[in-house]
PDB file of N, H, CA, C and O in Angstrom:
ATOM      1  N   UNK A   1      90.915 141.771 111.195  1.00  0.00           N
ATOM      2  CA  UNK A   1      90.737 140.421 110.671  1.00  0.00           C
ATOM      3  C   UNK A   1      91.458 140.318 109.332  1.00  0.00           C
ATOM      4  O   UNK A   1      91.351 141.079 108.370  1.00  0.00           O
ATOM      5  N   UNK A   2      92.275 139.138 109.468  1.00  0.00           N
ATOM      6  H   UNK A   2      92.362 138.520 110.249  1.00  0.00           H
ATOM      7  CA  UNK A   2      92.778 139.241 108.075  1.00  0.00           C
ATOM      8  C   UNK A   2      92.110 138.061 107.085  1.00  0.00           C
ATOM      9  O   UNK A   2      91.584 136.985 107.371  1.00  0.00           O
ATOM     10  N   UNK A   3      92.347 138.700 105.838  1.00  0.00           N
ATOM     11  H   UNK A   3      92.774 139.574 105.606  1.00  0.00           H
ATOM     12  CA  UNK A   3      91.678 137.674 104.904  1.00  0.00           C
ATOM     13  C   UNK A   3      92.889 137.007 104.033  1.00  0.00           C
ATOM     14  O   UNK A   3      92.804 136.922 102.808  1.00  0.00           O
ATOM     15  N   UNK A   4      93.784 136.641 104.609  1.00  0.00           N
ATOM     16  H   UNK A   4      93.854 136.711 105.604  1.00  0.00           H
ATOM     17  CA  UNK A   4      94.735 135.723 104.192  1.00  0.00           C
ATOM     18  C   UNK A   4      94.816 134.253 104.434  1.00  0.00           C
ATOM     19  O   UNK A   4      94.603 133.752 105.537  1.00  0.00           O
ATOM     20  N   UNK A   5      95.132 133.582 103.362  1.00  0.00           N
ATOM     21  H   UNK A   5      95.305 133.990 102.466  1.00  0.00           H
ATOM     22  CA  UNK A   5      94.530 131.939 102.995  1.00  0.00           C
ATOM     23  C   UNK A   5      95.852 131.356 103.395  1.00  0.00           C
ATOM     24  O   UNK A   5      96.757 131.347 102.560  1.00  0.00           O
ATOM     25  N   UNK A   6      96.102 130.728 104.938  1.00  0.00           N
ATOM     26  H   UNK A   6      95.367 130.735 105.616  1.00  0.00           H
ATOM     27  CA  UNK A   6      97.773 129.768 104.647  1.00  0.00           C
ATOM     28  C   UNK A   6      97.254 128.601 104.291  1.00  0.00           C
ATOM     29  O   UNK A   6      96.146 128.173 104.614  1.00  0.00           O
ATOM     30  N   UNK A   7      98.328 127.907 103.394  1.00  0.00           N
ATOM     31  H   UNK A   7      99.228 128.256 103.131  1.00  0.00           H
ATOM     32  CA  UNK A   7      98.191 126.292 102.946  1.00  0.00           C
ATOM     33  C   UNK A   7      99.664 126.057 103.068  1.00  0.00           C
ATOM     34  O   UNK A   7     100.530 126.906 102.856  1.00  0.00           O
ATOM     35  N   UNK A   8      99.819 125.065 103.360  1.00  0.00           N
ATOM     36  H   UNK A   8      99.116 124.375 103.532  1.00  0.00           H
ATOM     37  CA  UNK A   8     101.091 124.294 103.901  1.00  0.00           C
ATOM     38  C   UNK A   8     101.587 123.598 101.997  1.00  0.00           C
ATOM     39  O   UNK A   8     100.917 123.158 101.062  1.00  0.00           O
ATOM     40  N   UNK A   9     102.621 123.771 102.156  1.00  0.00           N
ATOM     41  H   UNK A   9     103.164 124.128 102.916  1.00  0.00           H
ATOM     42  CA  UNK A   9     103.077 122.914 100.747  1.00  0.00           C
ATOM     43  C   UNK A   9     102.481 121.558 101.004  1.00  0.00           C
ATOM     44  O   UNK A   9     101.899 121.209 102.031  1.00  0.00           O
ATOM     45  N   UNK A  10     102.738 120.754  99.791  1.00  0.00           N
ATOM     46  H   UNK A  10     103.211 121.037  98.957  1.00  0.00           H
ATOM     47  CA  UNK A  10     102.571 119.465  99.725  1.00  0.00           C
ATOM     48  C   UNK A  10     103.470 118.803 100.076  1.00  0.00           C
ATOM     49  O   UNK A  10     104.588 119.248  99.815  1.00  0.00           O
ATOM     50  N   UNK A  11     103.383 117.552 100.763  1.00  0.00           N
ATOM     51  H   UNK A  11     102.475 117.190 100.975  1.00  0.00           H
ATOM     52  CA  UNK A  11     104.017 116.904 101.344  1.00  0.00           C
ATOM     53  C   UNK A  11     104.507 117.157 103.012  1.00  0.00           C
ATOM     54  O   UNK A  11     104.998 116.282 103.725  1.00  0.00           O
ATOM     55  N   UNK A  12     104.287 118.310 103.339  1.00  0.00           N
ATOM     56  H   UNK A  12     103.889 119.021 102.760  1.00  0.00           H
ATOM     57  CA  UNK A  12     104.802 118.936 104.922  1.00  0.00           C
ATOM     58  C   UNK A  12     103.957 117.633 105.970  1.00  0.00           C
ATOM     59  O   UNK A  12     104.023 117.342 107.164  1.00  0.00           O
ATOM     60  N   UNK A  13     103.119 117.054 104.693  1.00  0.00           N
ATOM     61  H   UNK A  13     103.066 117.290 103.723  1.00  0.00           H
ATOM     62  CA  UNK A  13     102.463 116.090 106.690  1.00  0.00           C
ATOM     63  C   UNK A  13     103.119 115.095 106.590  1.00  0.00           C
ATOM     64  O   UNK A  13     102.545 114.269 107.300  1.00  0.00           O
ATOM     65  N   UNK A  14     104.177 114.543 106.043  1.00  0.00           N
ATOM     66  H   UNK A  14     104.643 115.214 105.467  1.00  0.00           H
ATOM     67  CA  UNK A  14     104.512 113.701 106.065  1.00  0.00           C
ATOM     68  C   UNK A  14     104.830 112.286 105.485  1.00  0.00           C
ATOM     69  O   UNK A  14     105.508 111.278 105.684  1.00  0.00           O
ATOM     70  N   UNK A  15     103.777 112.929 104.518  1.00  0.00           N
ATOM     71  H   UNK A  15     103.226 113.748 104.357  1.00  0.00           H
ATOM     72  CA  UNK A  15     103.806 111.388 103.299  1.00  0.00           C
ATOM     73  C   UNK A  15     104.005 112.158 101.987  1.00  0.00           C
ATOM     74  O   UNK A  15     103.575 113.298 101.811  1.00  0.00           O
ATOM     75  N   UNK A  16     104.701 111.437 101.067  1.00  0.00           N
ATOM     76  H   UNK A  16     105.051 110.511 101.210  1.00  0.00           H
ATOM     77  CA  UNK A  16     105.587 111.356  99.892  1.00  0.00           C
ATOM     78  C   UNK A  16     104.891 111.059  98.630  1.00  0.00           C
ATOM     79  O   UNK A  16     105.189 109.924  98.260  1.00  0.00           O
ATOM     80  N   UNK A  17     104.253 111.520  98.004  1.00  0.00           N
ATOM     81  H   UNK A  17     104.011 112.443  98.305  1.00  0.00           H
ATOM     82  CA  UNK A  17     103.642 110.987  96.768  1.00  0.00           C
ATOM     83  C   UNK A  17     104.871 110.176  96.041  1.00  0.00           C
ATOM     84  O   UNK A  17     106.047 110.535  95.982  1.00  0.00           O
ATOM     85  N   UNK A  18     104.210 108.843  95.440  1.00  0.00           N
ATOM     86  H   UNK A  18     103.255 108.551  95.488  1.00  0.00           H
ATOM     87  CA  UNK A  18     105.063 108.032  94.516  1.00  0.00           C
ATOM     88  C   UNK A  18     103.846 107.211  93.819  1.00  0.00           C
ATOM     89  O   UNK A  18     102.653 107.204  94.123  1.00  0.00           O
ATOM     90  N   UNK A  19     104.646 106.410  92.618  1.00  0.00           N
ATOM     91  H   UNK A  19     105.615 106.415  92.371  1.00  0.00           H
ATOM     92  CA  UNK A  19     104.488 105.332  92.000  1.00  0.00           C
ATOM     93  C   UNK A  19     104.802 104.588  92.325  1.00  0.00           C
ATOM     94  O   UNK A  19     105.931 104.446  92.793  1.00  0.00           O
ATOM     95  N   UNK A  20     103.531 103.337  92.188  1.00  0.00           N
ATOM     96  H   UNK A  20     102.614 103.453  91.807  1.00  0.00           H
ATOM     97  CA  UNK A  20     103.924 101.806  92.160  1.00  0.00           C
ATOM     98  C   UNK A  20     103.562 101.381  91.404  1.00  0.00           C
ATOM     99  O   UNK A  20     102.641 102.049  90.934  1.00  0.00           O
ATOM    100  N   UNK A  21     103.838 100.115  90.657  1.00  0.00           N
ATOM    101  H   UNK A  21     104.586  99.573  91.039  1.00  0.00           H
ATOM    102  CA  UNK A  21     103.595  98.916  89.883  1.00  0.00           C
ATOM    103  C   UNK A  21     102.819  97.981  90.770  1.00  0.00           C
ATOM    104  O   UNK A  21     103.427  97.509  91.731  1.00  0.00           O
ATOM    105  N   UNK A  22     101.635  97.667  90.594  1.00  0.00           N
ATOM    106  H   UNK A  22     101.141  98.051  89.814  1.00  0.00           H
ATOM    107  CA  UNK A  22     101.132  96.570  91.666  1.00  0.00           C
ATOM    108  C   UNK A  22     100.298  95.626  90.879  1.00  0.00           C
ATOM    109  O   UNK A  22      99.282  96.136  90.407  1.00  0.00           O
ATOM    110  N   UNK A  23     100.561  93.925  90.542  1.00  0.00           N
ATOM    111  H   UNK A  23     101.386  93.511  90.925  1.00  0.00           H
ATOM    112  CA  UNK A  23     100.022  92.908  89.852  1.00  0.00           C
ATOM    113  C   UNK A  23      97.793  93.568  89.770  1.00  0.00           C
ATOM    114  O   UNK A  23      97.208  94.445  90.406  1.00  0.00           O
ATOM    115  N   UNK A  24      97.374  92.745  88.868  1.00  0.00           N
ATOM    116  H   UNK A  24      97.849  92.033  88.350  1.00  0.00           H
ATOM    117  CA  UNK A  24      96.038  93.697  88.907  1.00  0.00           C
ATOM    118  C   UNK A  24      95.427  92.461  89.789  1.00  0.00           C
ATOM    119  O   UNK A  24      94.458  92.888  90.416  1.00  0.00           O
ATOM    120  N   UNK A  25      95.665  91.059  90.054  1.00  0.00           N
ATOM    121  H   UNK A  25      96.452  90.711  89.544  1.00  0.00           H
ATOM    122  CA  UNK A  25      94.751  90.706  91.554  1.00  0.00           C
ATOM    123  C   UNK A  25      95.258  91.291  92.374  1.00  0.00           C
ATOM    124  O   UNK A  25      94.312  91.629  93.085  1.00  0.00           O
ATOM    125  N   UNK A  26      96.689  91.911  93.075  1.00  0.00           N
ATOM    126  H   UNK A  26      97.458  91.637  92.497  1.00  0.00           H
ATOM    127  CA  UNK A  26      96.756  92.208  94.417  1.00  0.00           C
ATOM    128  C   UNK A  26      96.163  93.316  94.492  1.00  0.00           C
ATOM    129  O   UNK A  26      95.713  93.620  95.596  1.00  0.00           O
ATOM    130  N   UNK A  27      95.971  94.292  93.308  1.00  0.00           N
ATOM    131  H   UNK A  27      96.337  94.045  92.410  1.00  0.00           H
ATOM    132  CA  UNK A  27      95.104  95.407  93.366  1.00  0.00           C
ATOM    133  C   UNK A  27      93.342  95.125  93.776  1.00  0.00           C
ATOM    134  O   UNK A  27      92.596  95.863  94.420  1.00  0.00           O
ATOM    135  N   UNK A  28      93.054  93.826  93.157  1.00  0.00           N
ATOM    136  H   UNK A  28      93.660  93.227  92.634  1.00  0.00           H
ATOM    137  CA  UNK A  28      91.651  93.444  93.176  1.00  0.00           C
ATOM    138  C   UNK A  28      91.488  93.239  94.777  1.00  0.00           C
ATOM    139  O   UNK A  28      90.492  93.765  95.275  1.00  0.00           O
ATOM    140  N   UNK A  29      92.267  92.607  95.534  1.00  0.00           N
ATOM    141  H   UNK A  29      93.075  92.179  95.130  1.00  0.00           H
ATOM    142  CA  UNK A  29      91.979  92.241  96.698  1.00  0.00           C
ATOM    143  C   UNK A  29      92.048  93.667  97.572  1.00  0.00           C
ATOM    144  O   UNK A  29      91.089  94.014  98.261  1.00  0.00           O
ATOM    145  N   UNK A  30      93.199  94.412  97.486  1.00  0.00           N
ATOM    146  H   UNK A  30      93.978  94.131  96.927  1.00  0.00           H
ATOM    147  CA  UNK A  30      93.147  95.716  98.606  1.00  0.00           C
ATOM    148  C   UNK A  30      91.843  95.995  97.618  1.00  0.00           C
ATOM    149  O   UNK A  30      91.256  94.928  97.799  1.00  0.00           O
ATOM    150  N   UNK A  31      91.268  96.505  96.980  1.00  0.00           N
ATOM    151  H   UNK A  31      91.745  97.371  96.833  1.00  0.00           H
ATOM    152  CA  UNK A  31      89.936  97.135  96.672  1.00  0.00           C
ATOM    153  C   UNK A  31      89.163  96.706  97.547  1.00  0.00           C
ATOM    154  O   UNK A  31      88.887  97.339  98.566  1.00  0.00           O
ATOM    155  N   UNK A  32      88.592  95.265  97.182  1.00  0.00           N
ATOM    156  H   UNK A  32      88.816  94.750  96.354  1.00  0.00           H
ATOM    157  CA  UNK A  32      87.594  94.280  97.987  1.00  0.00           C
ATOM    158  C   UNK A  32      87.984  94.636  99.439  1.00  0.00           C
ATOM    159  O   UNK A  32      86.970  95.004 100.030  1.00  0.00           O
ATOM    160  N   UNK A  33      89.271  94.668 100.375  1.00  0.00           N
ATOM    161  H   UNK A  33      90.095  94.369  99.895  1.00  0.00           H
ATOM    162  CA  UNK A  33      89.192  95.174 101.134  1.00  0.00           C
ATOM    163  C   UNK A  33      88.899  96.348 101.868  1.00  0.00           C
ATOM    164  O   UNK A  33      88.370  96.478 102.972  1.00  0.00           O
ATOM    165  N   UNK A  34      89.478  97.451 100.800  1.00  0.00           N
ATOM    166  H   UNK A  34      89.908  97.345  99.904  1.00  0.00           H
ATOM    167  CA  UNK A  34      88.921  98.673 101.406  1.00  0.00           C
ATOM    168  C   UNK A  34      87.518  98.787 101.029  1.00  0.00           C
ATOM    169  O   UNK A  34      86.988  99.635 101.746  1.00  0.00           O
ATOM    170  N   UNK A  35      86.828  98.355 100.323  1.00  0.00           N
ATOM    171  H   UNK A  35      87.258  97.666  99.741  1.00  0.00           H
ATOM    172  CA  UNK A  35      85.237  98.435 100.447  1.00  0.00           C
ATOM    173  C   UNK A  35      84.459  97.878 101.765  1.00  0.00           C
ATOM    174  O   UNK A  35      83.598  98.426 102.454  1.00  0.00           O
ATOM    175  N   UNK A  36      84.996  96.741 101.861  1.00  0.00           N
ATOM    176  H   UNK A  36      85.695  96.296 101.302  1.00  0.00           H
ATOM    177  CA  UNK A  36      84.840  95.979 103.020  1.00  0.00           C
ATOM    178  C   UNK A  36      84.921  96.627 104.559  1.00  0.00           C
ATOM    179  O   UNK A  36      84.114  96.443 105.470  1.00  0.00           O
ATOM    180  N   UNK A  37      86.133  97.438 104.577  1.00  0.00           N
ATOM    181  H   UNK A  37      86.788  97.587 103.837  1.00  0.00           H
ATOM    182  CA  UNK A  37      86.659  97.613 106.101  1.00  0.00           C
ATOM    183  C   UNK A  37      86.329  99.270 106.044  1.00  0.00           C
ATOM    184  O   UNK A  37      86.704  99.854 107.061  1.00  0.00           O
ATOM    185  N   UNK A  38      85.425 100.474 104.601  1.00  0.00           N
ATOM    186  H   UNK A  38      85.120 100.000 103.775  1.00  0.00           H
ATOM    187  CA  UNK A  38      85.046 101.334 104.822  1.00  0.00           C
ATOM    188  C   UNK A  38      86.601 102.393 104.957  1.00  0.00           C
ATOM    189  O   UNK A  38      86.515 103.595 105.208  1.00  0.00           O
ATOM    190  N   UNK A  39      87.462 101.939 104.820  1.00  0.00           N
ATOM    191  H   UNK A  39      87.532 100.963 104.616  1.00  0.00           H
ATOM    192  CA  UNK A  39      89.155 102.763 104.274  1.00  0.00           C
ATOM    193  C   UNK A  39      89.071 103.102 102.904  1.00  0.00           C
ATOM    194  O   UNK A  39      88.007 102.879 102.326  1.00  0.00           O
ATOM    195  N   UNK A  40      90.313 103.761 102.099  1.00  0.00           N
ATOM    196  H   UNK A  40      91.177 103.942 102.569  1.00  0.00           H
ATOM    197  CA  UNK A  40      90.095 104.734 101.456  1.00  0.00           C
ATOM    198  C   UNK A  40      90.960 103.182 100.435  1.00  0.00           C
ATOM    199  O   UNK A  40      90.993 102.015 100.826  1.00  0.00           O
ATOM    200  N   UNK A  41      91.516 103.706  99.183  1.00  0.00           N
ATOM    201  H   UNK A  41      91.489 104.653  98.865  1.00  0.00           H
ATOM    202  CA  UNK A  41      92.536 102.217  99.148  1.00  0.00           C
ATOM    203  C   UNK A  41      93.852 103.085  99.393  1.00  0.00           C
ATOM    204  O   UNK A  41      94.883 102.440  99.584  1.00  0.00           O
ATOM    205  N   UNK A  42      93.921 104.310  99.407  1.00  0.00           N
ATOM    206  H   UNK A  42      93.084 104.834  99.252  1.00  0.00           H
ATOM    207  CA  UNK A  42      95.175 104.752  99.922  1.00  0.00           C
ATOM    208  C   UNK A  42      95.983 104.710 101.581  1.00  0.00           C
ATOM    209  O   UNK A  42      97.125 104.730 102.040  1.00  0.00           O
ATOM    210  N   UNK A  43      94.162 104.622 102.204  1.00  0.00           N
ATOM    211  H   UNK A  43      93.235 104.606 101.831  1.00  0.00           H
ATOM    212  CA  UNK A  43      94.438 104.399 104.359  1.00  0.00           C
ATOM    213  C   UNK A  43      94.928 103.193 104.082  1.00  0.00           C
ATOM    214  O   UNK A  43      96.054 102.861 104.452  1.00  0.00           O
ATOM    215  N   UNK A  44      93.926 102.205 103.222  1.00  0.00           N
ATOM    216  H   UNK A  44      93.012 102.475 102.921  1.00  0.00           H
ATOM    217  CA  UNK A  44      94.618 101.011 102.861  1.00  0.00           C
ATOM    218  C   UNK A  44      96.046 100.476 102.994  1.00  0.00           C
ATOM    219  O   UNK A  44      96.495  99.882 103.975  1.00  0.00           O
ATOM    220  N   UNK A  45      96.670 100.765 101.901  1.00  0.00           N
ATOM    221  H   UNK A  45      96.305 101.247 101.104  1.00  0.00           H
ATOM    222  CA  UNK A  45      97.684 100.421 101.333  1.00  0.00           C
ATOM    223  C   UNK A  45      99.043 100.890 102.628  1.00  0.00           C
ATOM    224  O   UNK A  45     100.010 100.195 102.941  1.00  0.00           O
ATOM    225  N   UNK A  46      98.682 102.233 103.151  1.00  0.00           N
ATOM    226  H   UNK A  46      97.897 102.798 102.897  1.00  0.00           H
ATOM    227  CA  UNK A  46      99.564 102.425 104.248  1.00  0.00           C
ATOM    228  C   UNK A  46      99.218 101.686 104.998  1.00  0.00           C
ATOM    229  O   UNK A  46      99.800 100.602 104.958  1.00  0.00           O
ATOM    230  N   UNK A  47      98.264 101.842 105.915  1.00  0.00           N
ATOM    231  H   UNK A  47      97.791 102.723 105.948  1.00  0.00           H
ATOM    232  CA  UNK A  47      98.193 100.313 107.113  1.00  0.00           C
ATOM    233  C   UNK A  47      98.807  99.106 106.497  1.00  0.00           C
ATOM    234  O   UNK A  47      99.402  98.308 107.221  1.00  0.00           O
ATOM    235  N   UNK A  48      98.699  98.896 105.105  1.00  0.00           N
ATOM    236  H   UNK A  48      98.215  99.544 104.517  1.00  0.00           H
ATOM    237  CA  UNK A  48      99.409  97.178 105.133  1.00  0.00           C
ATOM    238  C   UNK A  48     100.840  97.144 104.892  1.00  0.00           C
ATOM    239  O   UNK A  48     101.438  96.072 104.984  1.00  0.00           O
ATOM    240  N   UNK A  49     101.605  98.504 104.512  1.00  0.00           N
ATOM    241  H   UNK A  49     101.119  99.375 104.438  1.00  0.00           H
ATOM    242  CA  UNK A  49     102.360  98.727 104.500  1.00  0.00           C
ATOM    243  C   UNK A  49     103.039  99.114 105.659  1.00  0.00           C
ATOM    244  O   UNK A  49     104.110  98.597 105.977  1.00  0.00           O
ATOM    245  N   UNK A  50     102.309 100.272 106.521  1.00  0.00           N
ATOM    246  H   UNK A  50     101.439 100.691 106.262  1.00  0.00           H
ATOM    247  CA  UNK A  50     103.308 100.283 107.808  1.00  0.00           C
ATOM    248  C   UNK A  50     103.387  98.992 108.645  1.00  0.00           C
ATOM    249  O   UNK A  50     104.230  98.964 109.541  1.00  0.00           O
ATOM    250  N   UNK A  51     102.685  98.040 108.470  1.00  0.00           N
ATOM    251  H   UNK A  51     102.000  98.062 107.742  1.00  0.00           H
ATOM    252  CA  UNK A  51     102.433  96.707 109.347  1.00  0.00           C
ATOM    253  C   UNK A  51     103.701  95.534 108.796  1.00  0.00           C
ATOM    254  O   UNK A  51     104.441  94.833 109.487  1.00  0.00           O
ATOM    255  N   UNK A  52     103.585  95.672 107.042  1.00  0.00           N
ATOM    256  H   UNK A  52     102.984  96.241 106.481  1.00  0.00           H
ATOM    257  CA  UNK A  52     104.528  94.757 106.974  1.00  0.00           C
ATOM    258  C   UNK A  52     105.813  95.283 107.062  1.00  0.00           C
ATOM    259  O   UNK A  52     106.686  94.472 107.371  1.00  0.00           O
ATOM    260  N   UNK A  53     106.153  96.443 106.869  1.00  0.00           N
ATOM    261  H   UNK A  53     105.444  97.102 106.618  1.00  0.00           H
ATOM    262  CA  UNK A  53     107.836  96.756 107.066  1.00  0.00           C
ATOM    263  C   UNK A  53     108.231  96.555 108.663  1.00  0.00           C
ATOM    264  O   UNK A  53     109.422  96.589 108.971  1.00  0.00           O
ATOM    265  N   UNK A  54     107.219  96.346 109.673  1.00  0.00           N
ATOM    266  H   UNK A  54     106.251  96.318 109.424  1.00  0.00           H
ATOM    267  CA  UNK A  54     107.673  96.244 111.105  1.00  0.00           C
ATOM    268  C   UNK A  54     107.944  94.702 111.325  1.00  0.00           C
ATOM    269  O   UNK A  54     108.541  94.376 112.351  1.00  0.00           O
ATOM    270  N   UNK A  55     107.604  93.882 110.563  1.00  0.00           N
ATOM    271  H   UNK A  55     107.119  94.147 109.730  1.00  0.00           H
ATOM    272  CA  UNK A  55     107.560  92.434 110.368  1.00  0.00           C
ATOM    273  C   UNK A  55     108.607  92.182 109.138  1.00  0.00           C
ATOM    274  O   UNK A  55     108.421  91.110 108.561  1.00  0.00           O
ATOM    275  N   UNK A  56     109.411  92.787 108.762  1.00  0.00           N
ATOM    276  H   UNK A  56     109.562  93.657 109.231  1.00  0.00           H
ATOM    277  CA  UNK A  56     110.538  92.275 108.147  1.00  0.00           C
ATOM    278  C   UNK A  56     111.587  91.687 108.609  1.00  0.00           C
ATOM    279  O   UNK A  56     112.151  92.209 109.571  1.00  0.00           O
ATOM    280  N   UNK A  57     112.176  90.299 107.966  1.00  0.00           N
ATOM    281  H   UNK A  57     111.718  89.876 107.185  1.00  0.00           H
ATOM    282  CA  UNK A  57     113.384  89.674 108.578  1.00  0.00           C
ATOM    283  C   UNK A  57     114.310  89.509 107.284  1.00  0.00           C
ATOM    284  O   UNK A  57     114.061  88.657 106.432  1.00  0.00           O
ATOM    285  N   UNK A  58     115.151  90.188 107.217  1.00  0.00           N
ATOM    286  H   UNK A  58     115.353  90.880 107.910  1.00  0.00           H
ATOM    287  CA  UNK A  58     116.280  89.785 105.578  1.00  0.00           C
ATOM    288  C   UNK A  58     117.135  89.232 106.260  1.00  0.00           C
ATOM    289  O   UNK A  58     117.879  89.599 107.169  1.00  0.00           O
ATOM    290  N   UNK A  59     116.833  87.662 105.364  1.00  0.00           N
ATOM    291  H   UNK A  59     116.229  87.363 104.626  1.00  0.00           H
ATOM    292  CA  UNK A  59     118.412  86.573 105.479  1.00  0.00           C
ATOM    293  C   UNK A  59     119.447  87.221 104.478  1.00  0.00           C
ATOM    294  O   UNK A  59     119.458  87.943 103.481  1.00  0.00           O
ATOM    295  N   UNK A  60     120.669  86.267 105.669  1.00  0.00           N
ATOM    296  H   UNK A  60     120.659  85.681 106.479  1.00  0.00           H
ATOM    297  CA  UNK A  60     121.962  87.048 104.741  1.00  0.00           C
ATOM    298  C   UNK A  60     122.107  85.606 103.835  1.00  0.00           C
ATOM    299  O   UNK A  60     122.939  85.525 102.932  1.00  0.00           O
TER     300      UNK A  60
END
């Protein structure tokens, strides 16, 4: 039996730590939401994020 500890680096699952700038109501509302819907505000912020980049249309 071995007593060796693996941990995967950070970032290997797939998501990217960053900064954002976000106005302090749009922050107030994802809060109120993730309290609401029992998400984290980080499950948050990805669900509203992977949802709106699939719904993007850029005019030329």
């Amino acid at each position: 039996m071995s007593n060796t500890i693996k941990i995967k680096k950070r970032g290997d699952d797939g998501y990217r730590v960053i900064s954002v700038r976000i106005k302090e109501g749009v922050l107030s509302k994802i809060d109120s939401l993730a309290a609401q819907s029992n998400y984290s505000r980080n499950e948050l912020i990805n669900i509203l994020i992977e949802s709106s980049v699939e719904n993007v249309e850029i005019e030329e």
